[in-house]
C-alpha positions in Angstrom: -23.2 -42.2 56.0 -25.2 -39.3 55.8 -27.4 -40.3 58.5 -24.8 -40.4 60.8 -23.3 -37.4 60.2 -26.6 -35.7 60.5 -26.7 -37.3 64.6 -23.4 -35.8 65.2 -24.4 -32.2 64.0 -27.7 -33.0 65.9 -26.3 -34.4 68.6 -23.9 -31.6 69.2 -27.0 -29.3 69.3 -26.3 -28.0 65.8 -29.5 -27.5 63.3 -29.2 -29.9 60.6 -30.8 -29.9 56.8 -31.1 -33.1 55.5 -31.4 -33.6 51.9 -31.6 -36.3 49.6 -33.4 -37.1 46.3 -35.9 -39.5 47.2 -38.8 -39.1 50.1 -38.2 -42.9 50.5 -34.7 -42.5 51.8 -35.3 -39.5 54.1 -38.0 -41.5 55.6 -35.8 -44.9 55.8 -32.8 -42.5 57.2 -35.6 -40.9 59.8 -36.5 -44.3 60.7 -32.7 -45.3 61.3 -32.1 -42.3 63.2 -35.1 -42.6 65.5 -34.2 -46.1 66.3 -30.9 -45.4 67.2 -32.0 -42.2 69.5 -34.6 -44.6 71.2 -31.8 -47.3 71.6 -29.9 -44.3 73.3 -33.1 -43.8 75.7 -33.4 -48.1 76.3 -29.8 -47.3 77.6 -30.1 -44.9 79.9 -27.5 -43.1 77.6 -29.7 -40.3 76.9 -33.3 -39.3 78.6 -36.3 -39.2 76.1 -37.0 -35.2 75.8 -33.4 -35.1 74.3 -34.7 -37.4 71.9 -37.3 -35.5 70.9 -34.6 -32.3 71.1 -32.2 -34.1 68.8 -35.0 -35.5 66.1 -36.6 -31.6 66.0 -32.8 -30.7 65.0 -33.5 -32.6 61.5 -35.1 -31.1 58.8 -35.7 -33.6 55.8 -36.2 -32.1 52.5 -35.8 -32.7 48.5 -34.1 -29.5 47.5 -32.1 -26.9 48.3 -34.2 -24.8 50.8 -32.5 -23.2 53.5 -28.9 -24.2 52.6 -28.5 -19.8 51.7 -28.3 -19.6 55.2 -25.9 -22.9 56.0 -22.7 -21.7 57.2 -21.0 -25.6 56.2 -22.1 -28.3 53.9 -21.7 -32.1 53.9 -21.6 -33.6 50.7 -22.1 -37.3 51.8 -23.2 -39.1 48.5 -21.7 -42.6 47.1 -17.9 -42.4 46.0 -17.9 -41.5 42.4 -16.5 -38.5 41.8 -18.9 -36.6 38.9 -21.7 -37.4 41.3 -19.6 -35.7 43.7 -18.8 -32.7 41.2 -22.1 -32.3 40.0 -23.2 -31.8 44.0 -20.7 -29.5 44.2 -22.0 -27.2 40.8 -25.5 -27.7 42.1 -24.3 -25.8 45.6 -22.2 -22.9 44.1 -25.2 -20.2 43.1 -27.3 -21.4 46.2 -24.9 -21.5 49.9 -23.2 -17.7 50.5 -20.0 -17.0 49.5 -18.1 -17.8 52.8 -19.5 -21.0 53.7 -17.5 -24.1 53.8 -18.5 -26.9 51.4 -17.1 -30.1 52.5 -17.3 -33.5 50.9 -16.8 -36.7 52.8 -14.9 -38.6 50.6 -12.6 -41.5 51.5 -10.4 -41.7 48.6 -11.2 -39.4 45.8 -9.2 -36.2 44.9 -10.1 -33.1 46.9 -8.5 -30.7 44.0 -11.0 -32.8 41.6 -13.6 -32.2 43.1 -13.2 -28.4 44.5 -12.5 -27.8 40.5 -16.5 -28.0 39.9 -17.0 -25.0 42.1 -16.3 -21.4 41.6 -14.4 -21.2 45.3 -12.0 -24.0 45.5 -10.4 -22.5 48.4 -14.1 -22.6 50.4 -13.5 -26.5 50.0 -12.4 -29.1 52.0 -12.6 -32.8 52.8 -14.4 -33.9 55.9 -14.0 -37.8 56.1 -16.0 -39.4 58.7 -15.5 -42.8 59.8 -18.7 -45.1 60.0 -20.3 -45.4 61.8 -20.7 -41.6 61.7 -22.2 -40.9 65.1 -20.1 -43.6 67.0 -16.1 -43.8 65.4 -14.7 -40.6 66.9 -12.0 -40.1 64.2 -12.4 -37.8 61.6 -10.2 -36.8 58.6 -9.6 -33.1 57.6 -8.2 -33.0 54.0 -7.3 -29.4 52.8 -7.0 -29.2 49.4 -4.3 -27.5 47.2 -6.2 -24.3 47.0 -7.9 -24.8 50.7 -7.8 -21.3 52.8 -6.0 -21.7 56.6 -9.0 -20.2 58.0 -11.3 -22.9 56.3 -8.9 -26.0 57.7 -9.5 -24.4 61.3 -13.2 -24.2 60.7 -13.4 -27.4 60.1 -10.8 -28.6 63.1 -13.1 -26.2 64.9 -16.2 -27.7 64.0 -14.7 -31.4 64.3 -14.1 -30.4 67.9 -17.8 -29.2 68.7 -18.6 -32.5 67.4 -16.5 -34.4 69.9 -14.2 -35.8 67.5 -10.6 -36.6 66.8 -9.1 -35.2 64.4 -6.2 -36.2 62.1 -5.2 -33.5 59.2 -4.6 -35.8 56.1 -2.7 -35.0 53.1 -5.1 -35.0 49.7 -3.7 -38.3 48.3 -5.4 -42.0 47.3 -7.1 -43.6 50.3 -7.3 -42.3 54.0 -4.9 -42.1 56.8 -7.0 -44.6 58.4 -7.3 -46.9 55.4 -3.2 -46.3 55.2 -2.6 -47.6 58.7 -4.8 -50.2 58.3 -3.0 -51.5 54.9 0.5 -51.4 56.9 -1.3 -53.5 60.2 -2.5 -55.7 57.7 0.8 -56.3 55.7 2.7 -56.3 58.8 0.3 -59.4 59.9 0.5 -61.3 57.1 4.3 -61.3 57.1 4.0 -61.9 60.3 1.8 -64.9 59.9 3.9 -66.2 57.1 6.2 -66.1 59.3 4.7 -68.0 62.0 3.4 -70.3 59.2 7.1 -70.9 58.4 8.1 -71.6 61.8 5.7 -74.1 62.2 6.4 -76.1 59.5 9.9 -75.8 60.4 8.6 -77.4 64.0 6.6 -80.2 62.9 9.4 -81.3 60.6 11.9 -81.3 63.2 9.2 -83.1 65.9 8.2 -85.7 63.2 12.3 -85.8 62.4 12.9 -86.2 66.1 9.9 -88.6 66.7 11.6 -90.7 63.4 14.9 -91.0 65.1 13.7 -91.9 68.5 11.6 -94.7 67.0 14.6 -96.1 64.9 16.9 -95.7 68.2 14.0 -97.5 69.8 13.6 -100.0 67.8 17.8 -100.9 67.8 17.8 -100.7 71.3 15.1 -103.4 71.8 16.8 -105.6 69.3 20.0 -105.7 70.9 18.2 -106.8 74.6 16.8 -109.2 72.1 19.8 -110.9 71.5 
C-alpha cells in the first residue's frame, strides 16, 4: 500500500520520502513502481520524461532523514496496531510540531493510535483504497482529539491528489467495508430468496408435470375402452 500512495503524492507533483526498514523492499517497491510508470508510457497514458519526472519525485531511504521538513506523514505499515503506535512514537521528536501525521488504517482505532504521540490532535486517518494510485476513494477519519484545521488539510490534500473523499466516523471497519457488508447481506437474502423461489417452481413444474401425466394416462385408458 505504500507504494501506491507514494505514486499518488508523486503523481500529483508532490515530493515524496519513502521509507521502509529493509533495502530489499524499497528496491522491490522501486521496481513495482517503475513498471507501473512504464505501463503508463506503453499506454499512451503518460509520455516517458514524466516518467522519469514522477520516479525523481521518490526518495527511498532507511531512516528518518528529511521527514523535519515533511509537512504530512503516511503511516502505511501492516494492520496491527503497536506496530502502528510504535511508528507513531518513533515520529513525535523527529517531524515539526504542525505537521500532520496520518495513518492509513482500515479498521483500527484512530484515538488508539494518536495516544502514542504527544499531539493527538496533529492526527488523523487517511485510508486509501487499493490499489492506491488507481481506486479514487479515500477515507478521512478524524479522531476524537483531531483539530478542524487538520481534517481540512487532509480533505485539501485528498483533493490535490484527485481523490474522493468520504469523512468517516472513527469506528470498526471502513465506510467502504460497511457498504460492502450491507451489498453483501442484501445479496445473500436476496439469493435465498431466489433460491426459495426456485425450489418453490420446480416443485410445482414437477407437481404439474405429475398431474398431467396421471390425467394423461386416464385419458388414454378411457379411448381404450
Amino acid at each position: 500500500m505504500g507504494r501506491g500512495i507514494a505514486m499518488c503524492f508523486a503523481n500529483a507533483g508532490i515530493p515524496v520520502l519513502l521509507k521502509d526498514t529493509k533495502q530489499e523492499a524499497l528496491e522491490a517497491a522501486i521496481r513495482t513502481i517503475e513498471s507501473s510508470c512504464r505501463s503508463s508510457v506503453q499506454k499512451g497514458k503518460i509520455a516517458a520524461d514524466e516518467m522519469e519526472r514522477r520516479l525523481a519525485r521518490i526518495q527511498t531511504q532507511l531512516d528518518y532523514a528529511g521527514f523535519d521538513a515533511a509537512d504530512i506523514v503516511v503511516e502505511a505499515v501492516f494492520e496491527n496496531i503497536e506496530v502502528k503506535r510504535a511508528v507513531f512514537a518513533e515520529l513525535d521528536p523527529i517531524v515539526k510540531p504542525r505537521a500532520v501525521l496520518a495513518t492509513n488504517t482500515s479498521y483500527l482505532n484512530i484515538d488508539e493510535i494518536a495516544e502514542a504521540s504527544a499531539r493527538p490532535e496533529r492526527v488523523i486517518g487517511l485510508h486509501f483504497f487499493g490499489p492506491a494510485h488507481v481506486t479514487r476513494l479515500v477515507e478521512v477519519v478524524p479522531g476524537r482529539a483531531t483539530e478542524g484545521i487538520v481534517t481540512d488539510a487532509a480533505l485539501d490534500l485528498a483533493g490535490r491528489l484527485g481523490k474522493v473523499t468520504v469523512v468517516a466516523g472513527n469506528c470498526p471497519g471502513s465506510s467502504g467495508t460497511a457498504c460492502s457488508a450491507c451489498i453483501g447481506e442484501r445479496r445473500n437474502c436476496c439469493w435465498r430468496k431466489e433460491r426459495r423461489r426456485v425450489k418453490w417452481m420446480r416443485r410445482w413444474k414437477n407437481g404439474a408435470w405429475r398431474w398431467a401425466r396421471s390425467r394423461c394416462r386416464i385419458w388414454r385408458a378411457s379411448i381404450s375402452r
